[in-house]
RODO-2510 file (C-alpha; in nm, 4 decimals, decimal comma):
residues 102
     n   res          X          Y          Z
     1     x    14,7278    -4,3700   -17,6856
     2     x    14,7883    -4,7391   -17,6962
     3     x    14,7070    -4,9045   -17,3083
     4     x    14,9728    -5,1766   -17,2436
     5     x    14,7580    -5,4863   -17,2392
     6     x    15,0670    -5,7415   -17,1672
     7     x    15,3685    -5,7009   -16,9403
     8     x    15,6399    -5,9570   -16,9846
     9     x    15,8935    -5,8617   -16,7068
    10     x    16,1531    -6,1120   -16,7796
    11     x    16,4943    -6,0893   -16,8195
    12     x    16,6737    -6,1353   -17,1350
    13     x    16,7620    -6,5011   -17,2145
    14     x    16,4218    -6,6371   -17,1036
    15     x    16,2173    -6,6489   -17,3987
    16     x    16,2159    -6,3210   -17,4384
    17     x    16,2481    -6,2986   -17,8617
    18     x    16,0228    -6,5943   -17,8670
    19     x    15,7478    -6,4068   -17,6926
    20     x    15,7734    -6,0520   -17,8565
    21     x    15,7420    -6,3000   -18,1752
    22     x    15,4641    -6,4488   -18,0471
    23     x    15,2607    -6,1268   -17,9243
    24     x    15,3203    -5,9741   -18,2797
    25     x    15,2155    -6,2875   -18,4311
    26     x    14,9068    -6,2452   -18,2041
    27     x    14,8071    -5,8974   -18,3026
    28     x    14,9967    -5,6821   -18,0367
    29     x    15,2455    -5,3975   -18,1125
    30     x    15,5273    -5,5029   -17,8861
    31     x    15,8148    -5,2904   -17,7414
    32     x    16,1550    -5,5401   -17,6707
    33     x    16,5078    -5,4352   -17,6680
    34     x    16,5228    -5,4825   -18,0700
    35     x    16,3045    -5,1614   -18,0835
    36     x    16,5484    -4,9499   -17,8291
    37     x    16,8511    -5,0619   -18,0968
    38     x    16,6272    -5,0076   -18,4111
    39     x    16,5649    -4,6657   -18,3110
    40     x    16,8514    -4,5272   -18,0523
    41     x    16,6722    -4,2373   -18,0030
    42     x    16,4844    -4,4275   -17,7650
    43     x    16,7277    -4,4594   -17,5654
    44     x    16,6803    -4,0671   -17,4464
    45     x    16,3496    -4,1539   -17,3175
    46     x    16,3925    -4,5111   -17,1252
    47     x    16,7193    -4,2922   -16,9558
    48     x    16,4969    -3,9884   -16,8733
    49     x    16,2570    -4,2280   -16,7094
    50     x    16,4717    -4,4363   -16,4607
    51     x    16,6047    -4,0716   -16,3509
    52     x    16,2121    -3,9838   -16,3043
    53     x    16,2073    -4,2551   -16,0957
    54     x    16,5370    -4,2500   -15,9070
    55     x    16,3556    -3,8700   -15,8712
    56     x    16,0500    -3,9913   -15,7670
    57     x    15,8633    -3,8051   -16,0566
    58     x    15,5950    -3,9920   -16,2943
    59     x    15,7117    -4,1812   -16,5497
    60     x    15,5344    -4,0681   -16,9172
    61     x    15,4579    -4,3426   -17,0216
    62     x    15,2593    -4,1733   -17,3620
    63     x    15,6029    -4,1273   -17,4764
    64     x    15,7788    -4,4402   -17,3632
    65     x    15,5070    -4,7122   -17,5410
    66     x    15,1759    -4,5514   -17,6125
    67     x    15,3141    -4,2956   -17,8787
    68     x    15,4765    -4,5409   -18,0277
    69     x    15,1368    -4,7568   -18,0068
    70     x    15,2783    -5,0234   -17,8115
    71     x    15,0112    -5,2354   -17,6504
    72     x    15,2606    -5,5156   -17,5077
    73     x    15,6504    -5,5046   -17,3273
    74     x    15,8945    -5,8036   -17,2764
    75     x    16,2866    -5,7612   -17,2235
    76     x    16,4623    -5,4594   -17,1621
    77     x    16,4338    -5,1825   -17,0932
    78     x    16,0647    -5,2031   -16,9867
    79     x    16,1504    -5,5786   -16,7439
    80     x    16,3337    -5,2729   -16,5567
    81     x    16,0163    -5,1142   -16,4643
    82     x    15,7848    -5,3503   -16,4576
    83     x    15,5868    -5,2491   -16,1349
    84     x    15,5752    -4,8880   -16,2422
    85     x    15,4023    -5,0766   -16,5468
    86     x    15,1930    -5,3024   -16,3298
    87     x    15,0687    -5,0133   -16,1449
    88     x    15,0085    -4,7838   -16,4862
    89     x    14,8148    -5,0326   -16,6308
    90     x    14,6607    -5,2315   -16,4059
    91     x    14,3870    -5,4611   -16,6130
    92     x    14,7374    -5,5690   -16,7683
    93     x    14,8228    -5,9256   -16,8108
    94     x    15,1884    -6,0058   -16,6642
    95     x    15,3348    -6,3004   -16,8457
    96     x    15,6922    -6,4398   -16,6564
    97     x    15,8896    -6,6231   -16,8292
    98     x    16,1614    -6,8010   -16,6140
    99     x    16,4888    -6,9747   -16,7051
   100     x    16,6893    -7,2585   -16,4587
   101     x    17,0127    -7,1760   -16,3773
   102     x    17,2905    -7,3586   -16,5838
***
């Protein structure tokens, strides 16, 4: 299983395509909203997990990222959950990337 090494918990429109660019460029495998739409059946899992949460149930994350071998997260869904993350993999690094308001 692949142990999320960066969490990038910003939300879309700050950089987000620019970092998941740069991570891959950097070696990391990493999970942004591109993957969710390039494979919809995704989309199952990310749903099952917010109702684990809303539940108050764990979150698996083996078959959110690590299955997948995901070692890094930036946009959505995973921004959603990013201190269930932060907690799950706590050596993490969290990268926030910000954006003024126009």
């Amino acid at each position: 299983m692949a142990e999320v090494e960066v969490i990038c918990p910003g939300f879309g429109r700050t950089g987000t395509l620019s970092l998941y660019t740069a991570l891959n460029k950097l070696g990391y495998k990493t999970h942004h909203m591109i993957e969710v739409i390039d494979n919809p059946t995704q989309v199952a899992a990310w749903l099952k997990a917010a109702r684990d949460r809303t539940a108050g149930r764990p979150i698996d994350w083996h078959s959110l990222l690590g299955s997948g071998g995901y070692n890094a997260t930036v946009d959505w869904p995973s921004a959603a959950f990013f201190k269930e993350l932060m907690v799950a993999y706590p050596r993490a690094k969290v990268l926030l990337a910000i954006r003024d308001f126009d």
